[in-house]
Short mmCIF file of the C-alpha atoms (twelve columns), coordinates in Angstrom:
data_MODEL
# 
_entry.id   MODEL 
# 
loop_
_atom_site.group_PDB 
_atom_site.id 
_atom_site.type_symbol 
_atom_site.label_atom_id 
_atom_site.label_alt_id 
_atom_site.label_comp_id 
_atom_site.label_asym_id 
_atom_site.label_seq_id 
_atom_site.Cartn_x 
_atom_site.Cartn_y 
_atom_site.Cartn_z 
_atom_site.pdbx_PDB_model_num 
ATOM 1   C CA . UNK A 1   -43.122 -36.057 -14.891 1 
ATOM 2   C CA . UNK A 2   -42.380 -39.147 -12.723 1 
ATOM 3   C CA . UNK A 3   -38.586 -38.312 -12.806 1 
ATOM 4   C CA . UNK A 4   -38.629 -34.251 -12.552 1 
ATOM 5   C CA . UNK A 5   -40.312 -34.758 -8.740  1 
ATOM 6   C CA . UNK A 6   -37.038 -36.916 -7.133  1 
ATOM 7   C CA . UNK A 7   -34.829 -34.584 -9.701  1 
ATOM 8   C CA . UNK A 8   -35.956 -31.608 -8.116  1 
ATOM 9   C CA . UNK A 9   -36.276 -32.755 -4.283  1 
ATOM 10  C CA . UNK A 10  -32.518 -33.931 -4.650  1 
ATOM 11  C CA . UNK A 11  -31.573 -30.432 -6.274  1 
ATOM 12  C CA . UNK A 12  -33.337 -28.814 -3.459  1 
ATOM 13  C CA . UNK A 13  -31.071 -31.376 -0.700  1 
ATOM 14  C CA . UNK A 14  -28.434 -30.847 -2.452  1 
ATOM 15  C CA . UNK A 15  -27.953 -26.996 -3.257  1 
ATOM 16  C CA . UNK A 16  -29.598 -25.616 -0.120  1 
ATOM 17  C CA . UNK A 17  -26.682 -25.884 1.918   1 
ATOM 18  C CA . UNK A 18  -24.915 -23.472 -0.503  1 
ATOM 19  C CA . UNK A 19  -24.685 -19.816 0.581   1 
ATOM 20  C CA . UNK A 20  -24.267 -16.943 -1.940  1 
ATOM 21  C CA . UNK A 21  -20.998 -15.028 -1.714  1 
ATOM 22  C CA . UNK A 22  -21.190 -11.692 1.385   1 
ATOM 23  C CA . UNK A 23  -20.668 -8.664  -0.155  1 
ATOM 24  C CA . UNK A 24  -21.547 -6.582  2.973   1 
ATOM 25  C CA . UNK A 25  -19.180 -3.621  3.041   1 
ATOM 26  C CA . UNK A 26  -18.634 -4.627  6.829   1 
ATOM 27  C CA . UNK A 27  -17.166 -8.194  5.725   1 
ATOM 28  C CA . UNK A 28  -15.611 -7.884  2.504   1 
ATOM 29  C CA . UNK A 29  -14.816 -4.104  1.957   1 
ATOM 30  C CA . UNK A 30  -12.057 -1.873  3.055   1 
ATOM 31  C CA . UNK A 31  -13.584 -1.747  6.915   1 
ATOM 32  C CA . UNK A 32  -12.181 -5.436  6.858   1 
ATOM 33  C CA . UNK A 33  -8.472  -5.005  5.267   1 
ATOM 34  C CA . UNK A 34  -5.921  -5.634  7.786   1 
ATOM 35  C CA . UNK A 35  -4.771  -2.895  9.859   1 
ATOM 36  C CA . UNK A 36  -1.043  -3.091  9.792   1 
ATOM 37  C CA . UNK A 37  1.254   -3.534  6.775   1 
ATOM 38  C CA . UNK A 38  5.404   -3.917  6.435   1 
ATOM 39  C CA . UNK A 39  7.058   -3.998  3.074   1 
ATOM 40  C CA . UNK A 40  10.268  -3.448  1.193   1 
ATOM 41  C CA . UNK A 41  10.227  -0.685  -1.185  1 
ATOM 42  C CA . UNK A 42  12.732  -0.425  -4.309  1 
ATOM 43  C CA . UNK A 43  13.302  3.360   -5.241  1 
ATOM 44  C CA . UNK A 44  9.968   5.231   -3.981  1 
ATOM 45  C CA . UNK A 45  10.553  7.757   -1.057  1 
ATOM 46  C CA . UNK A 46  13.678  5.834   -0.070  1 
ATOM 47  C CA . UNK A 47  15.474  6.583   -3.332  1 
ATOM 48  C CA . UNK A 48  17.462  3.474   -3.352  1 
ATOM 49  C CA . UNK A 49  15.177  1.154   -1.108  1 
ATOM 50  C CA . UNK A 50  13.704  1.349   2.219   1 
ATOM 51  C CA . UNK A 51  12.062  -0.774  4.394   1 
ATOM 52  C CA . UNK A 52  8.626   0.827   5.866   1 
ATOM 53  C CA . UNK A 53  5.612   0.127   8.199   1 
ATOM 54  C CA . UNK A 54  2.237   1.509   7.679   1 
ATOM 55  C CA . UNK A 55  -0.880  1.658   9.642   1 
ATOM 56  C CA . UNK A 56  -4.292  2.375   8.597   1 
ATOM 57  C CA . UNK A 57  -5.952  4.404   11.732  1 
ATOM 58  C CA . UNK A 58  -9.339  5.348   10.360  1 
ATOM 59  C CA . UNK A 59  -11.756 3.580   7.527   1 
ATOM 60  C CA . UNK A 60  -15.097 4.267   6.646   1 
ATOM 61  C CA . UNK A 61  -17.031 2.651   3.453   1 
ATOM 62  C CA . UNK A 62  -14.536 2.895   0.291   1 
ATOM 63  C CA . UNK A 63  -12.014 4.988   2.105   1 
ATOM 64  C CA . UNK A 64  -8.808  4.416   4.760   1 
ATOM 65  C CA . UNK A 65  -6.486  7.176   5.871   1 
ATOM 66  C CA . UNK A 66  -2.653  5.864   6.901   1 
ATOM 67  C CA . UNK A 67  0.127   7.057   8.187   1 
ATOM 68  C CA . UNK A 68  3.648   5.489   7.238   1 
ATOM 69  C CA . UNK A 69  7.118   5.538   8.471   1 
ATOM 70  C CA . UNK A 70  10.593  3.670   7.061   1 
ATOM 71  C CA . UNK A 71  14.164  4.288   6.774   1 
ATOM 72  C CA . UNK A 72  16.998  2.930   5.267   1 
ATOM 73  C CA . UNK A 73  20.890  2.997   5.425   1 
ATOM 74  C CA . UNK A 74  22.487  4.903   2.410   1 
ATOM 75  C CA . UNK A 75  26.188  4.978   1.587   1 
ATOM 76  C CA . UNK A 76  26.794  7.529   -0.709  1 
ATOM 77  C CA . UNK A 77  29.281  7.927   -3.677  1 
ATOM 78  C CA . UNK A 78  31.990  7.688   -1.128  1 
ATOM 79  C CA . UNK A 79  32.327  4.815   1.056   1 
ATOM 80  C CA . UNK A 80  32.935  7.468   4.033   1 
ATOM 81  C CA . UNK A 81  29.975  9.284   4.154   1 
ATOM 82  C CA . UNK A 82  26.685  6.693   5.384   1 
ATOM 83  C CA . UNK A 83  23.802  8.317   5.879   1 
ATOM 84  C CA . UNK A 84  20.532  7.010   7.406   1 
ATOM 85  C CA . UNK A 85  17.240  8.184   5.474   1 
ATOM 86  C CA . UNK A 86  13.946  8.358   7.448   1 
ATOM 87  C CA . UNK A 87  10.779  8.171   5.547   1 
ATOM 88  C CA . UNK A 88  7.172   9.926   6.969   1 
ATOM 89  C CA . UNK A 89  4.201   10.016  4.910   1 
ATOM 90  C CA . UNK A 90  0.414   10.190  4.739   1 
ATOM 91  C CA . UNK A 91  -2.461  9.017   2.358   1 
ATOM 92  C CA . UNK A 92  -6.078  7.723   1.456   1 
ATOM 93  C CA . UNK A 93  -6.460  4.344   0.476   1 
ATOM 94  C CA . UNK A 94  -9.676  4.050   -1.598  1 
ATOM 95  C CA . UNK A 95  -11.653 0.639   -3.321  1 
ATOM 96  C CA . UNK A 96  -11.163 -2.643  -2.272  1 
ATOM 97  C CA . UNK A 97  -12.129 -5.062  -1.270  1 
ATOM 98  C CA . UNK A 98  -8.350  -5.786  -2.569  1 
ATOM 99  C CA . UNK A 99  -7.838  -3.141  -5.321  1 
ATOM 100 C CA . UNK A 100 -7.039  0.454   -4.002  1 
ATOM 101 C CA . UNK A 101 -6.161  3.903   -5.140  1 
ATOM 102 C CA . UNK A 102 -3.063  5.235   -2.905  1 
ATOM 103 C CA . UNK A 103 -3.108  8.908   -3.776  1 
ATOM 104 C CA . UNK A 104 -0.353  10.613  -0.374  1 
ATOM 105 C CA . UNK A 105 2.206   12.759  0.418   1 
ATOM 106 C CA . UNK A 106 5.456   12.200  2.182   1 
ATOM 107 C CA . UNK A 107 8.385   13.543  3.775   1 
ATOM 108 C CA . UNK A 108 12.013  11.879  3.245   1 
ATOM 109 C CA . UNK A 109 14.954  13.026  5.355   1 
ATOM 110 C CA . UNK A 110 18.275  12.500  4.832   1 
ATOM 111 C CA . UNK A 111 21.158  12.091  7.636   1 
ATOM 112 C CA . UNK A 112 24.218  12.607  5.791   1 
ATOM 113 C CA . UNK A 113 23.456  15.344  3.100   1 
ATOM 114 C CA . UNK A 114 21.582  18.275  2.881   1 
ATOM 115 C CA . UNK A 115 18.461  17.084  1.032   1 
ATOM 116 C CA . UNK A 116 14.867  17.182  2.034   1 
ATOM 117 C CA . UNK A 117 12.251  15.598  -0.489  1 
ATOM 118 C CA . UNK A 118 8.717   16.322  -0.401  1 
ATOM 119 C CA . UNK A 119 6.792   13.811  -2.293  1 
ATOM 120 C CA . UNK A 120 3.541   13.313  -3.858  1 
ATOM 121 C CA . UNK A 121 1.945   10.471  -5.270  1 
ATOM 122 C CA . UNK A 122 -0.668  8.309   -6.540  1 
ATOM 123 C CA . UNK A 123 -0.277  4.694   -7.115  1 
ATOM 124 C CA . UNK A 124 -2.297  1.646   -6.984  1 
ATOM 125 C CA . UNK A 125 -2.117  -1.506  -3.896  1 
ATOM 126 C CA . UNK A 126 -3.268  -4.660  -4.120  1 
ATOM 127 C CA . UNK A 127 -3.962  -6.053  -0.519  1 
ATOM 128 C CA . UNK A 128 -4.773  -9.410  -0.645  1 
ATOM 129 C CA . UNK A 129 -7.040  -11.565 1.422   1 
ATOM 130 C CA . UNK A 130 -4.083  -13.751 3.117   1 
ATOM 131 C CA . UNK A 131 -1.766  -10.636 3.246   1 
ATOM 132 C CA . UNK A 132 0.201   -10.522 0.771   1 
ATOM 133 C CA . UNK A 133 0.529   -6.536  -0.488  1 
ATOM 134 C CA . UNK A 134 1.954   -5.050  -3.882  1 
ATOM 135 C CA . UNK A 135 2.181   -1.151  -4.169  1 
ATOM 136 C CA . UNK A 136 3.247   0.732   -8.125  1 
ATOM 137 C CA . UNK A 137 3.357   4.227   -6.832  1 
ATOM 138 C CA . UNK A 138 4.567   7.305   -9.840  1 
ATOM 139 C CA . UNK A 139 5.332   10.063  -7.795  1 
ATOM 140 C CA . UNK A 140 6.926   13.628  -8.014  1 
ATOM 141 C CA . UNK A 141 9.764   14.010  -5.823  1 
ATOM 142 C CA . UNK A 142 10.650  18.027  -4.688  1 
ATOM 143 C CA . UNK A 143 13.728  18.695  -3.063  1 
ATOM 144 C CA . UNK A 144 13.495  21.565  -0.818  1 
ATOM 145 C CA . UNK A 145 17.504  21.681  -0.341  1 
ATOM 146 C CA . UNK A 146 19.215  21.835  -3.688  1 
ATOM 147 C CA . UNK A 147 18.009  22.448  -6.975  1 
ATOM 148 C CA . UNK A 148 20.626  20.542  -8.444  1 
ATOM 149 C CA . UNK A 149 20.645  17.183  -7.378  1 
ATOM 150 C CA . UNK A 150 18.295  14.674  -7.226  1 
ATOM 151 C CA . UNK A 151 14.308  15.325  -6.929  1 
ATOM 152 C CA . UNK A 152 11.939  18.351  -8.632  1 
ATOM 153 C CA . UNK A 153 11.441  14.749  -10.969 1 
ATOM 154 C CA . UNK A 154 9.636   12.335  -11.656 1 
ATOM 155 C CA . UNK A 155 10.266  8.694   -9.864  1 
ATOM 156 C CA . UNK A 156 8.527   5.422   -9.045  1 
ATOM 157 C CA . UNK A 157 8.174   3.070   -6.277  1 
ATOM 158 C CA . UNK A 158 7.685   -0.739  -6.018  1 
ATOM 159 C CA . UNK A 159 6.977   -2.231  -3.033  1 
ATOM 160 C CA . UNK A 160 6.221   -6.162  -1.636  1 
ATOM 161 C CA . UNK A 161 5.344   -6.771  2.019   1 
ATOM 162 C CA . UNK A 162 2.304   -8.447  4.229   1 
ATOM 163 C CA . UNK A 163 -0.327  -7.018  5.718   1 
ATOM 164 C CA . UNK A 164 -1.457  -8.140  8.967   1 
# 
């Protein structure tokens, strides 16, 4: 008994300085993931790649709505014709605090040819605490131009960027 007393007054010293982990929504949940976002994007709504910016203008509990833009530079089967694609799209992030569901739509135009792809999507991003951001996005891609080239298909996405 003479030995639990000084045991448990140096637990007490020692382990009261320890604080448990804050889960508060407000500190570790989506209302704290960092507004702003840039990433590279191989295939996706670029096609090819595309280099994008996002921004995440509204978040309440699990949920964030963002808007995103990109481009790229596309030279075609020809070396003559270049055409600049420019990327527009909208979605929901929902989770977190570094786990999300990316269900959205976009809009890709392209310069030099005649399509216009409407995409859909769902896709999962992991935002991480220093910035660091992964997207995996299946999508359907419609083109509203041509039924016989590329899009009314299946596709996928893969993106790296930060977040800041």
């Amino acid at each position: 008994m003479k030995a639990f007393v000084p045991f448990l007054l140096l637990t007490v010293v020692v382990l009261s300085p320890l604080k448990a982990q804050d889960t508060d929504t407000k500190t570790a949940g989506i209302e704290s993931i960092r507004k702003n976002s840039l990433y590279f994007e191989i295939l996706g709504n670029g096609v090819v790649y595309s280099i994008n910016f996002e921004r995440i203008i509204f978040t309440r509990e699990k949920t964030a709505l963002f808007l995103r833009i990109g481009g790229n530079e596309y030279h075609g089967s020809s070396a003559d014709t270049l055409s600049f694609n420019f990327i527009a799209a909208a979605g929901i992030l929902y989770g977190g605090p570094w786990h999300y569901i990316e269900p959205g739509i976009g809009f890709t135009y392209f310069s030099g040819f005649p399509d216009r792809l409407v995409v859909m999507s769902t896709g999962y991003r992991y935002q991480g605490r220093s910035g660091f951001t992964f997207r995996s996005t299946p999508m359907y891609i419609i083109n509203s131009e041509k039924e016989d080239s590329f899009g009314n298909s299946l596709w996928i996405g893969l993106s790296v960027g930060y977040s800041f």
